[in-house]
C-alpha positions as semicolon CSV with decimal commas, in nm:
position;residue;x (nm);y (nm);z (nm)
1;X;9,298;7,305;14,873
2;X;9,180;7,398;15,248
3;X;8,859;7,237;15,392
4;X;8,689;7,390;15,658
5;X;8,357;7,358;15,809
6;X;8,204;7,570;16,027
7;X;7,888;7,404;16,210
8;X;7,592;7,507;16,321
9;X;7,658;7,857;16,320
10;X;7,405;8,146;16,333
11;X;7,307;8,300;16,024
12;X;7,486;8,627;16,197
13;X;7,800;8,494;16,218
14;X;7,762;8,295;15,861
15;X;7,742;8,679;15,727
16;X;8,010;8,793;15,939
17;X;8,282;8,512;15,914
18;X;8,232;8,360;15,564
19;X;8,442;8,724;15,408
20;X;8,170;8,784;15,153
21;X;8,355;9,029;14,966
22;X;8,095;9,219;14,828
23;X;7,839;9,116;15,094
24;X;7,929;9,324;15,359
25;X;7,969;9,205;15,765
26;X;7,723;9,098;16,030
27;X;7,367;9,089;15,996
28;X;7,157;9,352;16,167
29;X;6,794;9,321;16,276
30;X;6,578;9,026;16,247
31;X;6,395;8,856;15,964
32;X;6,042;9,000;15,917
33;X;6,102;9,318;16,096
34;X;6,139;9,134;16,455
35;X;5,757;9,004;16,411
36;X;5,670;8,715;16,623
37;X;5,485;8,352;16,424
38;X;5,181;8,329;16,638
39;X;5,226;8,033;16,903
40;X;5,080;7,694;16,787
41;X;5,144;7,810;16,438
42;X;5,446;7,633;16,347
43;X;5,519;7,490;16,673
44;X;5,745;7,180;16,680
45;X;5,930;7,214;16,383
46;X;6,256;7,067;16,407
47;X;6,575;7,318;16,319
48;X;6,613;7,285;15,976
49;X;6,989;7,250;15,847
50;X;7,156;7,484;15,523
51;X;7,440;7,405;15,419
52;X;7,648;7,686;15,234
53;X;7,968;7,592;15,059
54;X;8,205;7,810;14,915
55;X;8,533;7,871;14,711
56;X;8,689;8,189;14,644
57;X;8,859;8,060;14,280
58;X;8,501;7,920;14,119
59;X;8,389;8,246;13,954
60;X;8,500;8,567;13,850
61;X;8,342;8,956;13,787
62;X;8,310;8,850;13,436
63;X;8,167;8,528;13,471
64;X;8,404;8,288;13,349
65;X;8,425;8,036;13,571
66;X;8,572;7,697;13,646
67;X;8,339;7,373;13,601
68;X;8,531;7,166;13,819
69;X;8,517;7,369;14,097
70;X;8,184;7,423;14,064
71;X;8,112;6,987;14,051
72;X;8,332;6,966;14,327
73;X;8,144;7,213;14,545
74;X;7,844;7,074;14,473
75;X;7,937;6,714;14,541
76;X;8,082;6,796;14,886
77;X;7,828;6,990;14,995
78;X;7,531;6,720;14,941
79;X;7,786;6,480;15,144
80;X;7,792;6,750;15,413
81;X;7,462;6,785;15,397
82;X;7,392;6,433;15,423
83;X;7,643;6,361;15,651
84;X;7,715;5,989;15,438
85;X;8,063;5,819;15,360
86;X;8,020;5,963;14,936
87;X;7,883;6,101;14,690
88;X;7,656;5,865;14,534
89;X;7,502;5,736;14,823
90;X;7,398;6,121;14,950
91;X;7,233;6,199;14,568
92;X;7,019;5,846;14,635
93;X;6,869;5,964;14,958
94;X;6,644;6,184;14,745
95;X;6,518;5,932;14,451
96;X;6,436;5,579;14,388
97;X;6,508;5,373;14,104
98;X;6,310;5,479;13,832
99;X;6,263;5,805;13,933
100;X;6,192;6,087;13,664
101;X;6,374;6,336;13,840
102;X;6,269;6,735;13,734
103;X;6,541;6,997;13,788
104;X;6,345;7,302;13,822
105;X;6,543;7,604;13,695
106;X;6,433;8,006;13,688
107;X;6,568;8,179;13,378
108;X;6,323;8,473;13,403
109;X;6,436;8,821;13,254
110;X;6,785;8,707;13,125
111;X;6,739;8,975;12,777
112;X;7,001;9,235;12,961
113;X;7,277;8,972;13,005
114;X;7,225;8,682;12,779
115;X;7,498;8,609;12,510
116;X;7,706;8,709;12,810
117;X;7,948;8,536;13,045
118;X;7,706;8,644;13,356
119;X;7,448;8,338;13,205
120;X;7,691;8,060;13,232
121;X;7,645;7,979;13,627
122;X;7,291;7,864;13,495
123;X;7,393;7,547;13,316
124;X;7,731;7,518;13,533
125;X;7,548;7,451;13,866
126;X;7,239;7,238;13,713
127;X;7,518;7,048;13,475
128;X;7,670;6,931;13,835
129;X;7,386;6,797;13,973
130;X;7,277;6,599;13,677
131;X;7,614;6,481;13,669
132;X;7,613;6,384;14,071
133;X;7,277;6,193;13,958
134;X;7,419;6,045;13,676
135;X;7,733;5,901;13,881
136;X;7,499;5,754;14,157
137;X;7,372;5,567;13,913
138;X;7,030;5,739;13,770
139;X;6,990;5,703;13,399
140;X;7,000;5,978;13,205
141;X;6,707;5,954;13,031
142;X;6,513;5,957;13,352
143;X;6,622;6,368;13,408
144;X;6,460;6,635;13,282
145;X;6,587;7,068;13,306
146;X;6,262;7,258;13,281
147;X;6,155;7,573;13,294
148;X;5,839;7,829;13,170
149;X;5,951;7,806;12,822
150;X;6,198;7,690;12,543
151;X;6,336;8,057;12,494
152;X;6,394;8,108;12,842
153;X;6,601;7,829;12,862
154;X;6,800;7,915;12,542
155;X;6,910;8,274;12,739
156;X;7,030;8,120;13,026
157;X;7,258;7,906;12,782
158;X;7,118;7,570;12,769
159;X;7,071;7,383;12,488
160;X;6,709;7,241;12,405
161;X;6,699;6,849;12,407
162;X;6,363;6,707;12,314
163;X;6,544;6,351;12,268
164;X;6,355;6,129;12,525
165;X;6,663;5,887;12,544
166;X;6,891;6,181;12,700
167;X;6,865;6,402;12,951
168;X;6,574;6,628;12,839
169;X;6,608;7,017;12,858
170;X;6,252;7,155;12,801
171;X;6,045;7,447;12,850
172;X;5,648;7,427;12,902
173;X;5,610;7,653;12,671
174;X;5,814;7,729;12,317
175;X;5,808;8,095;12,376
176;X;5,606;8,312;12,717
177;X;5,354;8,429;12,486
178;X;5,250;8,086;12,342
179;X;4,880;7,965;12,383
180;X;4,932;7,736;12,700
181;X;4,684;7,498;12,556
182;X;4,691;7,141;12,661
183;X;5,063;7,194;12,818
184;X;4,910;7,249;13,186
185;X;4,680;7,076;13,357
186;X;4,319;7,106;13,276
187;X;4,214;7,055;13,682
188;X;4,281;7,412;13,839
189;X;4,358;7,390;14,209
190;X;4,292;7,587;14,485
191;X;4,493;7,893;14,595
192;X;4,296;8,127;14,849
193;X;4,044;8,244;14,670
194;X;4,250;8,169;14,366
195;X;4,322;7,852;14,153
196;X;4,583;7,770;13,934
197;X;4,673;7,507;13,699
198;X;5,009;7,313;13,708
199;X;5,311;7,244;13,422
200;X;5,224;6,942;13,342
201;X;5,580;6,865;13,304
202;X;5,567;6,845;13,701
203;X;5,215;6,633;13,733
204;X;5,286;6,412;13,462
205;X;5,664;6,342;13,399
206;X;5,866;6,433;13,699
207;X;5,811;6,178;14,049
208;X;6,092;6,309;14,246
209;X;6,173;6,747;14,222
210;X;6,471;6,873;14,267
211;X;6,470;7,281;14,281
212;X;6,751;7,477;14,122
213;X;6,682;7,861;14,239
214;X;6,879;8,133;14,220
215;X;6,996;8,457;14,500
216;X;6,759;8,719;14,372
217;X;6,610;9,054;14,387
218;X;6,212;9,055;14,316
219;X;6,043;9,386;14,291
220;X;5,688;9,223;14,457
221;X;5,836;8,938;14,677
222;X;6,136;9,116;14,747
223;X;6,333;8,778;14,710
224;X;6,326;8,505;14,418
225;X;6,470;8,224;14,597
226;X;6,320;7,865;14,599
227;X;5,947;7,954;14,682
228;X;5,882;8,217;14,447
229;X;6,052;8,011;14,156
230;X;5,725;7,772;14,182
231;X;5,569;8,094;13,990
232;X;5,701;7,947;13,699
233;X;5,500;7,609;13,753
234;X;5,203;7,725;13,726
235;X;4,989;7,897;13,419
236;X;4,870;8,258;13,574
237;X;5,185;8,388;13,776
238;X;5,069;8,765;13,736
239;X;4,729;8,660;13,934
240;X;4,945;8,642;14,256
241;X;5,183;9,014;14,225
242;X;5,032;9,141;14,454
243;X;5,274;9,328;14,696
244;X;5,442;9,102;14,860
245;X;5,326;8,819;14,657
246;X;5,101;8,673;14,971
247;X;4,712;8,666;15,029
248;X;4,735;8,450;14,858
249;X;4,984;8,361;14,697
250;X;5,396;8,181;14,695
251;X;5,278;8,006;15,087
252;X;4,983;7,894;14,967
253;X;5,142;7,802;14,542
254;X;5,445;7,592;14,717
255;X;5,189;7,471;15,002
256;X;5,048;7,247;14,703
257;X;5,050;6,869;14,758
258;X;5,190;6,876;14,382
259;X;5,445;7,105;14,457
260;X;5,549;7,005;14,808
261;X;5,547;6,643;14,778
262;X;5,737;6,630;14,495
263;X;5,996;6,898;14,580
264;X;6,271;6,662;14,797
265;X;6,589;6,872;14,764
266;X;6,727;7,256;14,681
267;X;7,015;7,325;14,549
268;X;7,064;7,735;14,516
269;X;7,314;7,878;14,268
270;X;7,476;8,133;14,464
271;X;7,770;8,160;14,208
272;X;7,590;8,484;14,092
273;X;7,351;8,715;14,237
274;X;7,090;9,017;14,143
275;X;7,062;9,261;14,479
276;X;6,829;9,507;14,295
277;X;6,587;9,521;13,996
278;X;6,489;9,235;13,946
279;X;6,311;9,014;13,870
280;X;6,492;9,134;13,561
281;X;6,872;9,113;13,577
282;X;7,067;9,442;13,562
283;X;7,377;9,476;13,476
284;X;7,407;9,745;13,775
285;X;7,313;9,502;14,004
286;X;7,461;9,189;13,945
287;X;7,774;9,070;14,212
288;X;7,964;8,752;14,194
289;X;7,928;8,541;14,522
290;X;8,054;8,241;14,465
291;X;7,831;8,010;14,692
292;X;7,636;7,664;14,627
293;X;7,355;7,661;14,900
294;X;7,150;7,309;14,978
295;X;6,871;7,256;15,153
296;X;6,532;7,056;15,190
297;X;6,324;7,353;15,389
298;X;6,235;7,626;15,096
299;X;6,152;7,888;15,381
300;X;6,518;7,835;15,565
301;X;6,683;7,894;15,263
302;X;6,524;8,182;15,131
303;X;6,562;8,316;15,474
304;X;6,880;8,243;15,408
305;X;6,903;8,423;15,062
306;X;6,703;8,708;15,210
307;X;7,027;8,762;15,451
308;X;7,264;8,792;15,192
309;X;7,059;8,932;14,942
310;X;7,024;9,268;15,253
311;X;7,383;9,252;15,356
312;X;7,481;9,341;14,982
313;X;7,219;9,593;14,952
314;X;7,339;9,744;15,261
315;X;7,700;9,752;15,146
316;X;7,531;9,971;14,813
317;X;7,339;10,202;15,057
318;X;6,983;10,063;14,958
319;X;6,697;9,977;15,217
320;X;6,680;9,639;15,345
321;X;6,431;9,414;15,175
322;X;6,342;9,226;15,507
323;X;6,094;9,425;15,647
324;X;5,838;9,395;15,337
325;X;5,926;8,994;15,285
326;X;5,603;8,857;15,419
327;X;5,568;8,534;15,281
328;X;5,842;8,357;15,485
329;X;5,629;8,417;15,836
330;X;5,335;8,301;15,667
331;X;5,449;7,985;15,497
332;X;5,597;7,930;15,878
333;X;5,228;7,973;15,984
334;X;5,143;7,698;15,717
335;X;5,418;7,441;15,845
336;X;5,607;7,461;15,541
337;X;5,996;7,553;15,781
338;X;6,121;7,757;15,988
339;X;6,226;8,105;15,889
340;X;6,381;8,258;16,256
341;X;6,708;8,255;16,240
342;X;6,712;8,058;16,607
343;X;6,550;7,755;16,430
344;X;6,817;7,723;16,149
345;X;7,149;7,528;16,132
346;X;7,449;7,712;15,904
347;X;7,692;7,465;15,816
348;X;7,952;7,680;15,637
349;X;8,207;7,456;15,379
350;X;8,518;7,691;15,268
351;X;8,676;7,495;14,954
352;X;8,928;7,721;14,884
């Protein structure tokens, strides 16, 4: 097995070095169609570091993949991350003892590919950081996979666990089209000129957040990366589809004290991606990448994901996606992280 890390490298060269495969080469333009954050807006953020690890052997075309890869990648790259001595002291940086710890998942608009082998990254990647959790010492009880609903869940391939003595798999809701009832929050907060109410699964059970997204297409956002995924926390998503999902909308959902205060780490399966159609994944569109992705700023890694998600679509002769993206500048604008490429640290770890 070869190790190699590549440091604090631009997000040009991460494209260009890191042989993608299906991703293509270098980057071209900037993010947000070369449009400057007005000054003062974000001013004196600190560079915010991704780490992207990697292994060419984790995942095939078909899906099948190898779990032990997949812990291993994901247990290096929070010590890289981290830059700590092991495993279990990098997972505790992000919990205390006691801790209900929520591993927010997105399993939206599976019904083309579930019962397939393209839904077992899903469980794979969140099955390895419950198990780093675990091993640092966190009970088990004390975890909790979640998502909008039960059925959701159930086409991404997990199994349902209402058992409060085990690690809890759970949706808010049994099925999308449930009444939502008493299973968000009756307070509605302030969006814009919006409000929303929150999963109470996040205000009431989880302390500590720990977001599971994915490298995805969206037809209004252009991405679905860790900011939009906070769609599925609250109870009236379709409110905020407008194009580009902004005014308002994901800045001002993930700029929620709820949300952002609870949300300490993000952990992107990369192992599969969706470079068109989505939200809903198609079968046309769906490329094996092979990548684990960790982070603690949402709008550096879905900057990030925004990259790779237009090198791939460049490689299949479709537009870029970056010049519609708006929400990244303007969660910048709210100090939620840095989305110019200048202001973000690559650290590139190649597995095998």
């Amino acid at each position: 097995m070869k190790k190699i890390i590549k440091k604090n490298i631009s997000r040009r060269d991460f494209i260009k070095n890191s042989a993608l495969g299906v991703v293509g080469v270098a980057m071209s333009g900037e993010l947000l169609n070369g449009e400057k954050v007005k000054a003062g807006s974000s001013s004196g953020l600190k560079k915010s570091s991704v780490v992207v690890v990697r292994h060419s052997g984790v995942i095939k075309s078909s899906g099948e993949l190898k779990q032990d890869i997949v812990d291993m990648m994901v247990a290096k790259g929070i010590v890289e991350f981290t830059c700590v001595n092991n495993e279990s002291e990098a997972w505790r940086k992000f919990y205390s003892p006691g801790d209900m710890i929520g591993l927010k998942v997105n399993t939206l608009g599976l019904n083309a590919i579930r019962g397939s082998g393209w839904v077992n990254h899903f469980s794979a990647v969140t099955g390895s950081v419950a198990r780093g959790l675990r091993n640092s010492g966190h009970s088990e009880e004390n975890i909790i996979v979640w998502d909008r609903s039960d059925g959701e869940l159930e086409n991404a391939g997990f199994k349902l666990s209402k058992d409060p003595a085990k690690m809890m798999v759970s949706g808010i809701l049994a099925s999308r089209r449930d009444d939502k009832g008493d299973l968000y929050t009756k307070k509605s907060f302030k969006v814009g000129d919006k409000s929303v109410r929150l999963a109470k699964i996040l205000t009431e059970k989880c302390s500590t957040l720990i977001n599971i997204p994915l490298i995805k297409h969206h037809r209004n956002a252009g991405v679905t990366g860790a900011m939009k995924s906070h769609f599925g926390t609250i109870d009236n998503p379709f409110e905020f589809h407008s194009p580009g999902c902004v005014n308002p909308g994901i800045p001002e959902i993930n700029a929620l004290p709820e949300i952002k205060n609870k949300q300490k780490l993000i952990v992107v399966d990369g192992l599969m991606g969706l470079f068109d159609g989505g939200p809903w994944w198609d079968r046309r569109f769906v490329f094996p990448f092979g990548r684990i992705i960790i982070g603690t700023d949402p709008v550096a890694v879905d900057s990030v994901i925004l990259g790779i998600l237009d090198e791939k679509r460049k490689d299949a002769g479709k537009e870029p996606l970056a010049p519609k993206v708006k929400f990244l500048e303007l969660s910048e604008k709210l100090g939620l992280g840095n989305s110019k490429k200048e202001n973000i640290e690559i650290k590139e770890l190649i597995l095998g």
